[in-house]
Every structure is written in C-alpha cells, then in structure tokens.
N, C-alpha and C positions, 0 to 999 in steps of 0.2 A: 504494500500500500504506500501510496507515495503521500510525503509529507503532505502538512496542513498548506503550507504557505506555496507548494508545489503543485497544486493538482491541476491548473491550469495548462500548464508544459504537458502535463500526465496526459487533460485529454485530449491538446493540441496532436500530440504523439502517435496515440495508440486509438481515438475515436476515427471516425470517417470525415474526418477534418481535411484540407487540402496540405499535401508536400509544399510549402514554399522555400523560396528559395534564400538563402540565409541573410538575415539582416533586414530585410526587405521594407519591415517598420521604422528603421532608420535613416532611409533613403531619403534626399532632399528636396526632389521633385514630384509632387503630386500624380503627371504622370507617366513616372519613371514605376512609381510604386503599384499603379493602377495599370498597365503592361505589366510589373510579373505578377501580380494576383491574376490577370486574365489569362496570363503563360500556364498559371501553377495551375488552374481550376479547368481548364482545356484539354490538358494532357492528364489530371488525374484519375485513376482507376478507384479514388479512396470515397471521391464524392458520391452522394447520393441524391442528391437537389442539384438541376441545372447550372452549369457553369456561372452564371451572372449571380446566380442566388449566392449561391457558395463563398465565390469570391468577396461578397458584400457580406455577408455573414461571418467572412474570417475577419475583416477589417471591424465592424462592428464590434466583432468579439476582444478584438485587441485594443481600442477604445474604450470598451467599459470596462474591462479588468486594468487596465490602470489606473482607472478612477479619476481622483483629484490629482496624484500622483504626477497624471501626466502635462508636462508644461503648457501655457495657453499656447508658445509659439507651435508646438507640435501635434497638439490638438488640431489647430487652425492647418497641418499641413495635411494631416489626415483626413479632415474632412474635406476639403479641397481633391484629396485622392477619390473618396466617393462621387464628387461631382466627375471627373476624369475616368472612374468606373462607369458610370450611368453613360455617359459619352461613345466610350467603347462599345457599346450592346446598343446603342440606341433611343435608350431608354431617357426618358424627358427629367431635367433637372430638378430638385427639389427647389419649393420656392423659398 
C-alpha cells in the first residue's frame, strides 16, 4: 500500500491513467504541454474514455491535487494549456 501523502503517483501509475511523458506539468508553454497530453492520450492503450477526455482529465487531475500548493503563475499556465487542449480537438473554448 503506498503511503498516505503518495497515493496520487500510486494511481497516476498503476490506474488506466494516461503514460505521459516526463515532466510535462513543468513545461512553459501552454501549448507545448497540450501537444504531449494529446501525444500521451492518442497513443495510449491504458485509457478508457476518448483521447480529448482523458487528456483533460489528466490535467484537471494534476490541478487539483496541488491544490493551493500550486503557484498562481503556474496555475494560470495550466489553465491556458486547457484552453490549447480544447483547440487541439476542436472543441469550443471555455468562457
């Protein structure tokens, strides 16, 4: 059983989460990072919800498990990658 303050990694790991590719939450460019979410979520065999879902689901995910945590600059760079996500697929921006 993997630690308390681990389980996140645990079920990035071993659920039917997508492979990405390392670091890729660290990335500077919104859509630097929303190209390999659509890379990882494309080619995986782990997902089980459509590529667009998945990929927006992993980001999401990695957003609110940081919480407060995560700095407003990096928040704002993230969310910026969702709008870069939606772009990719088609899909119409949030307002």
């Amino acid at each position: 059983m993997p630690r308390q303050n681990a389980w996140s990694q645990h079920v990035t790991e071993t659920s039917d989460a997508l492979s990405l590719e390392p670091d890729v939450f660290t990335l500077d460019d919104p859509k630097k990072i929303a190209d390999s979410l659509k890379a990882s979520a494309e080619r995986s065999e782990r997902r089980k919800a459509p590529p667009f879902r998945s990929a927006m689901s992993m980001l999401t995910f990695y957003i609110n498990r940081a919480g407060r945590t995560l700095p407003d600059e990096r928040r704002h760079v993230l969310e910026r990658a969702k709008d870069e996500l939606r772009k990719l697929y088609g899909k119409a921006p949030r307002a």
